[in-house]
C-alpha positions as CSV (number, residue, x, y, z in Angstrom):
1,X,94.1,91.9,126.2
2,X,97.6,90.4,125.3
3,X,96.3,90.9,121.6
4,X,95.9,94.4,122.1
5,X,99.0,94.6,124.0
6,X,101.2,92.9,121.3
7,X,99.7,95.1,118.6
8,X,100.8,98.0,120.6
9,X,103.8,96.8,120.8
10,X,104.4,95.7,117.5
11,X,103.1,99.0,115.7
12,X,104.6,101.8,118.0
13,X,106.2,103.2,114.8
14,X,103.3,103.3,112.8
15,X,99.8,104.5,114.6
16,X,97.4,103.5,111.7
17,X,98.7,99.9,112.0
18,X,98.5,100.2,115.6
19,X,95.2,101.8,115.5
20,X,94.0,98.4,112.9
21,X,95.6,95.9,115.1
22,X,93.8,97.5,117.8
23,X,90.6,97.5,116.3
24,X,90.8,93.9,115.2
25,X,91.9,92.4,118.6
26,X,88.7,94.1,120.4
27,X,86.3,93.5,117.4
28,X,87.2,89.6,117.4
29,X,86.2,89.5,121.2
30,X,83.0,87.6,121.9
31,X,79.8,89.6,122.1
32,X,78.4,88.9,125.4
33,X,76.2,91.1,126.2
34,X,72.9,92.7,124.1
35,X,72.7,95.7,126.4
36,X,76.6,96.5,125.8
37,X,78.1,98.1,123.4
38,X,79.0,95.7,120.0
39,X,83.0,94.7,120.6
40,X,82.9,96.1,116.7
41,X,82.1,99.8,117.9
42,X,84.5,99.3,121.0
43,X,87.3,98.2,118.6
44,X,86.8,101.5,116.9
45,X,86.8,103.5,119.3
46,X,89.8,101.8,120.8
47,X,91.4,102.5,117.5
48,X,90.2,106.1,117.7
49,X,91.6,106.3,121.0
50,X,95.1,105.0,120.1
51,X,95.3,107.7,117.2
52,X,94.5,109.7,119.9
53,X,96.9,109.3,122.4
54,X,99.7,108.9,119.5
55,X,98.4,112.8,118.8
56,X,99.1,113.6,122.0
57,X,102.2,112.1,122.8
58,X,103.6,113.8,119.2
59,X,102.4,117.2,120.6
60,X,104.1,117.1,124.3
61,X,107.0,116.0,122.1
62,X,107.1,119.1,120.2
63,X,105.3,121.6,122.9
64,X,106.5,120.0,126.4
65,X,109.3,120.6,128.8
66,X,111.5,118.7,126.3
67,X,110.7,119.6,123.4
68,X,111.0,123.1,124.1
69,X,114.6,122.5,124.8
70,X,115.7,120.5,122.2
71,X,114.4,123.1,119.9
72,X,116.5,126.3,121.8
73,X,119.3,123.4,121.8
74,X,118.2,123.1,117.9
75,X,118.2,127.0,117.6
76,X,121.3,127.4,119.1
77,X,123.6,125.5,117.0
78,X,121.5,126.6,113.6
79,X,122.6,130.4,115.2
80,X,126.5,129.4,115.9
81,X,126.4,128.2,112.8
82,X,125.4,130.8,110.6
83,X,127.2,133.3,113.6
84,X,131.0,130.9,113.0
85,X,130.4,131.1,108.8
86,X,129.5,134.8,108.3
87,X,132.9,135.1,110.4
88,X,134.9,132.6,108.4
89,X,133.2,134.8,105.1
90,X,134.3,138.2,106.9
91,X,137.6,137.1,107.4
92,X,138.1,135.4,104.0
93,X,137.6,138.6,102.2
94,X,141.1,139.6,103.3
95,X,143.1,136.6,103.2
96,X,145.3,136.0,99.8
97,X,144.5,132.4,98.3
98,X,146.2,130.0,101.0
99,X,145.7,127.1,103.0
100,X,144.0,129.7,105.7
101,X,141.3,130.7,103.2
102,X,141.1,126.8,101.9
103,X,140.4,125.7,105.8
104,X,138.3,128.6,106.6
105,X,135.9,127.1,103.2
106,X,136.3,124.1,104.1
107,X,134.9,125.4,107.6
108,X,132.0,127.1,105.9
109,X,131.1,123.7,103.9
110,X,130.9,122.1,107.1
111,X,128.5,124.8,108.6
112,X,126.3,124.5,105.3
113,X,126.0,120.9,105.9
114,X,125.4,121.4,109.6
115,X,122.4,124.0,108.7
116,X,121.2,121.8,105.7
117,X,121.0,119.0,108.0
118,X,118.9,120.9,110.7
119,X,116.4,122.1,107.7
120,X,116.3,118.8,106.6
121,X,115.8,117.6,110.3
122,X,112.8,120.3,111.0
123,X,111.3,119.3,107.8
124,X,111.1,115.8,108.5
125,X,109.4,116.7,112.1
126,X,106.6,119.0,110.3
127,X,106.0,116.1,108.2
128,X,105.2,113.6,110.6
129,X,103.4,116.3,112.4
130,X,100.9,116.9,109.8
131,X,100.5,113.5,108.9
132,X,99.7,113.0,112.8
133,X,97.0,116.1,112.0
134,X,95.7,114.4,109.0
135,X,95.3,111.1,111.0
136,X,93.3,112.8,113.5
137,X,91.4,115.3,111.0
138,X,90.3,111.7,109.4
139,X,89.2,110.2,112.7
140,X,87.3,113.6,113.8
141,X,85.6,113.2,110.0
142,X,84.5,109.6,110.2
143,X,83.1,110.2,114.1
144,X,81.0,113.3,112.8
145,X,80.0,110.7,110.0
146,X,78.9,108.2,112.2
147,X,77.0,110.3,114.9
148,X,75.5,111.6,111.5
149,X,74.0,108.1,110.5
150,X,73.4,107.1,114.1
151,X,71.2,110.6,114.0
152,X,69.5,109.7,110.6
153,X,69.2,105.9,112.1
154,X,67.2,107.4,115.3
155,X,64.8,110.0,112.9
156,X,63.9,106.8,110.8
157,X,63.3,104.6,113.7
158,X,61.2,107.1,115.1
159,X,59.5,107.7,111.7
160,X,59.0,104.6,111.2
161,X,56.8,104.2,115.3
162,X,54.7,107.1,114.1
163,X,53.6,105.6,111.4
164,X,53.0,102.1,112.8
165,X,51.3,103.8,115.9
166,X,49.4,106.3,113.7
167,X,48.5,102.6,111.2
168,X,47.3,101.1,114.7
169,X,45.1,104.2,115.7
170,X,43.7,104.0,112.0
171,X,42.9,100.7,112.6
172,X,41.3,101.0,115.7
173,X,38.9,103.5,114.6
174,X,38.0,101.7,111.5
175,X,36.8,98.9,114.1
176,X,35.1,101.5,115.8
């Protein structure tokens, strides 16, 4: 467990590495048991489950309590920025070229940065956001791939005991 620990540790920034580390730490435990599951499948689904709980954690960032109020926060100053610079543009219209008008541009450059920055800021978050999405649209994909081959696994095993019971019957009545 101290693997799986420091690999959480070490790859809180980045969830695929996290979700690798993960993965390796449980699939290098010793199989101990036949009836169990194999540590390989646990380590995936432990690696699963830390994409999982990364997702989650990214969403109550965005759609919790806290979120929610660093984006009206967020809102707030976009709006008193945009509010302050249409002002500063009003009142520039009927100002001769002096300092005042100089200040009150220099005002409105530092608003534009201010709102540029918050774009650039949202941006970034919708980014990672879908990235999270991806990461878990790829996990949902390879779990609907695998129940797939465990399903197609199951039909031939069970293909394959018709047959041998159906061979054992035709043998049987051949002795007959």
């Amino acid at each position: 467990m101290k693997a799986i620990d420091k690999a959480i540790k070490e790859g809180q920034k980045d969830p695929i590495k996290t979700g690798e580390q993960v993965n390796d730490a449980v699939s290098e435990q010793e199989d101990t048991d036949l009836i169990e599951t194999s540590p390989q499948v646990k380590g995936k689904q432990a690696q699963l489950d830390v994409h999982q709980t990364y997702t989650r954690a990214q969403s109550q960032a965005v759609l919790g309590a806290d979120g929610q109020k660093n984006q009206a926060e967020e809102v707030q100053i976009t709006n008193t920025a945009v509010r302050d610079s249409l002002k500063q543009a009003d009142a520039a219209q009927y100002d001769v070229v002096t300092q005042d008008i100089l200040k009150k541009m220099a005002v409105q450059n530092l608003q534009t940065a201010m709102l540029t920055k918050s774009v650039h800021q949202e941006s970034q978050k919708q980014t990672q956001l879908l990235a999270t999405t991806n990461m878990n649209l790829a996990d949902i994909s390879e779990q609907m791939s695998l129940e797939e081959r465990r399903r197609q696994a199951e039909s031939s095993a069970a293909s394959r005991e018709i047959l041998r019971a159906g061979s054992a019957l035709d043998s049987f009545w051949k002795k007959q």
